[in-house]
C-alpha positions, 0 to 999 in steps of 0.5 A: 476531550475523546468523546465516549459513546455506546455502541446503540449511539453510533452507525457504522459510518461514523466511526471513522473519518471516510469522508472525502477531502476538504476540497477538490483538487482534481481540476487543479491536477489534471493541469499540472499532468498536462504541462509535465506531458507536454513540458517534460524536466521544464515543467518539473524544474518551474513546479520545484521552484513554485511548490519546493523553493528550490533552485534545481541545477539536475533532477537526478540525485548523482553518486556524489550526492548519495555518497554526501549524504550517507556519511550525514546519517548517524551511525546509530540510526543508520544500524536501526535502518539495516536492522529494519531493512533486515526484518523486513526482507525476511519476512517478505521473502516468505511472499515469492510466488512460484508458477506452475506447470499442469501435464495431463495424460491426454496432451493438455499442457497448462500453466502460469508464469510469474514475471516481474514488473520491468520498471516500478515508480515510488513516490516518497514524501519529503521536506518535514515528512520525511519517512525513511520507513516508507522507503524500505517498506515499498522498495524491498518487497519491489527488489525481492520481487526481482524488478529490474529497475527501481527509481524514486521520486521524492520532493527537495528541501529549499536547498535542493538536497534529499533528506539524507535519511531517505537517501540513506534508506534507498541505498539500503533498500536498493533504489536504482535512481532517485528523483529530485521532484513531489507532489502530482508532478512526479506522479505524471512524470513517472506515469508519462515519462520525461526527458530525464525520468523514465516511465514505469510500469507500476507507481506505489507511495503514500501523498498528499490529497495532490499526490493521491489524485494524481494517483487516480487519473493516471491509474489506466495508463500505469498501474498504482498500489491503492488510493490511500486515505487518512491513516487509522486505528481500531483498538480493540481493549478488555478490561485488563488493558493497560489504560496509559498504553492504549491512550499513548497508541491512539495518539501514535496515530493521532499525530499523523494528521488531523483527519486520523482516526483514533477509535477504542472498542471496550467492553469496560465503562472503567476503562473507557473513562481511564483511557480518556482522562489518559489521553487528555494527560499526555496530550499536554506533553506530545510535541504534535499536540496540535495535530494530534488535538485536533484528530481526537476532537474531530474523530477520535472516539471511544465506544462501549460494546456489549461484549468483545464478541460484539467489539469483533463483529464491529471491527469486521464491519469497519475493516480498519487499517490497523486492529490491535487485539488488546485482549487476554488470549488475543490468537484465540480471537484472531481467527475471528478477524476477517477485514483488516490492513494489518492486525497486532496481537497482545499487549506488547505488540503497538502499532508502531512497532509495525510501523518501523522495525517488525516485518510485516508492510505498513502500506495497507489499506484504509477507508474500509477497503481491507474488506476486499484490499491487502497490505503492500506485498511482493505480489504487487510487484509481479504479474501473472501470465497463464499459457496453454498447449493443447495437442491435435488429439486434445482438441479434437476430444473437445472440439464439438463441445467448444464449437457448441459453446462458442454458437451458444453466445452467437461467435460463430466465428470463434466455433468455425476457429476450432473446427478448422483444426478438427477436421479429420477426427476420425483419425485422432488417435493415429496423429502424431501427439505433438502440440 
């Protein structure tokens, strides 16, 4: 049963499961990042075969093997990929960043570029968990971006194939190669290249507690999208709320994994006990039950607020992955929202809609770092270069300020820098105006 608490009962810290692992892993993978280092497609090739039970003649996925699974997709389910493929372009379109180009009167150029990332890694889960919606929402803001080239790693089943909806979901998100190897192994071989799988630039994708530090000891030698931790959900409910709804969205998250978190921030006692008695009913017939069972005994909870303006002011402390607005005139309190991965809006907006088919990414932050950290965008997939150009007459108006910085920091070196190209400026105004 979802334990019921005041808001007077609990600190902040336990509200949500941000504890770290059961157990450390980091040891175990920094070996496995040697050995691919060092052993390249064998390392791969053995760790599918101990991890996978898969006997790998190639790691590549070949067109034929695109083309076998792409005609195993049910049609049906195939349209609902391109519808979501669909909304997800569309609003991640609206994210491209232009640069800029500053002119002054005086001869200052200034300016920002904005190049795409050459080469972008995913990682994609596989066997059981496989998410084709995983593999839209991190390779279509990557391709809108315009980066030249997107491959993807994924585990096999034990007959060495890729679940045909995730290979179906790359070919319409436009996925250039795939990958037949998991888990911290494919985190190495994409941050370090091997024989058959290219380096990359950048490494996005949720994993398991190997894959995520995996993700972590190779961050410096490629860049990644974020450290993710246990997925979780902060509803924030009035006493109007449909009490069944709100139960059956805690769950949608519950069923996630065991270390979920599922919380309800109410100004309603009535509410409260109706959502409890409610999850408990339809816990009976949710077919992750055990998964499900065991995130709302150990994290799952239900707090009774003052007021929804305290509800508010809690959440922006917690800065949840997701914050649905449960409330009468949800968009007059969302302006009130400062720290959250993705915030849904009303009472016929569930977080599983984001999940799926709305628009907006479902890679966002969690553990609390939506307080500085946002949802996966086409900004991730690009990067910033500024340039400046002064004239001869420019840097000489400025010259005796820069050099006299430059001496205030003890660089004498870098004043002397200046200087050197400012020797005549008496004569500035004569000068040729060129940079």
């Amino acid at each position: 049963m979802i334990k019921i608490y005041k808001t007077s009962e609990l600190i902040s810290e336990q509200v949500f499961n941000r504890v770290g692992g059961a157990y450390d892993v980091s040891s175990i993978v920094a070996d496995i990042i040697k050995t691919v280092r060092s052993e390249g497609d064998r390392a791969l090739i053995e760790y599918c075969s101990k991890f996978d039970h898969a006997q790998l003649e190639a790691i590549e996925v070949s067109q034929d093997e695109m083309d076998s699974a792409l005609r195993r997709v049910d049609p049906s389910f195939y349209s609902i990929l391109e519808q979501a493929a669909e909304n997800i372009r569309f609003f991640h379109e609206k994210q491209v960043r232009q640069g800029f180009i500053i002119a002054l009167e005086n001869g200052v150029v200034m300016g920002q570029k904005v190049t795409p990332l050459s080469r972008v890694g995913m990682y994609v889960p596989g066997g059981t968990a496989a998410y084709p919606s995983t593999v839209l929402m991190d390779a279509i803001p990557a391709k809108i971006a315009g980066c030249p080239e997107l491959i993807m790693t994924t585990p096999p089943l034990s007959d060495g194939s890729i679940n045909p909806n995730i290979l179906a979901a790359a070919h319409l998100a436009g996925v250039d190669r795939i990958f037949k190897t998991g888990g911290a192994q494919a985190i190495a071989a994409m941050a370090y290249g091997t024989e058959t799988i290219p380096r990359v630039d950048k490494i996005v994708g949720p994993g398991n507690a190997y894959v995520t530090e995996a993700k972590r000891q190779v961050f410096g030698q490629v860049a990644i999208d974020m450290i993710a931790g246990p997925s979780e959900i902060l509803i924030i409910g009035d006493g109007n709320s449909n009490p069944r709804q709100l139960a059956a969205d805690l769950l949608s998250q519950a069923e996630h994994d065991k270390l979920a978190s599922a919380v309800l921030i109410t100004d309603s006692d009535a509410l409260a006990e109706a959502v409890s008695r409610e999850i408990a009913e339809q816990l009976v017939t949710l077919p992750r039950r055990a998964i499900a069972e065991a995130s709302i005994e150990q994290n799952g909870k239900i707090i009774v607020a003052e007021s929804l303006d305290q509800a508010i002011e809690i959440s922006n402390e917690l800065a949840p992955e997701h914050l649905e607005l449960c409330v009468d005139e949800p968009f007059e309190w969302l302006g009130r929202v400062r720290n959250a991965g993705s915030v849904f809006l009303g009472r016929y907006t569930p977080e599983a809609l984001g999940d799926y088919m709305a628009g907006p990414n479902h890679t966002l932050p969690t553990a609390g770092t939506a307080r500085f950290y946002s949802p996966l965008s086409v900004d991730d997939f690009v990067k910033k270069t500024q340039y400046t150009a002064y004239t001869e007459r420019a840097l000489a108006s400025v010259a005796d300020q820069v050099a006299a910085f430059a001496e205030a920091e003890g660089l004498s070196g870098h004043a002397r820098s200046v200087m050197s190209r400012s020797v005549d400026r008496s004569d500035v105004c004569g000068k040729k105006d060129e940079p």
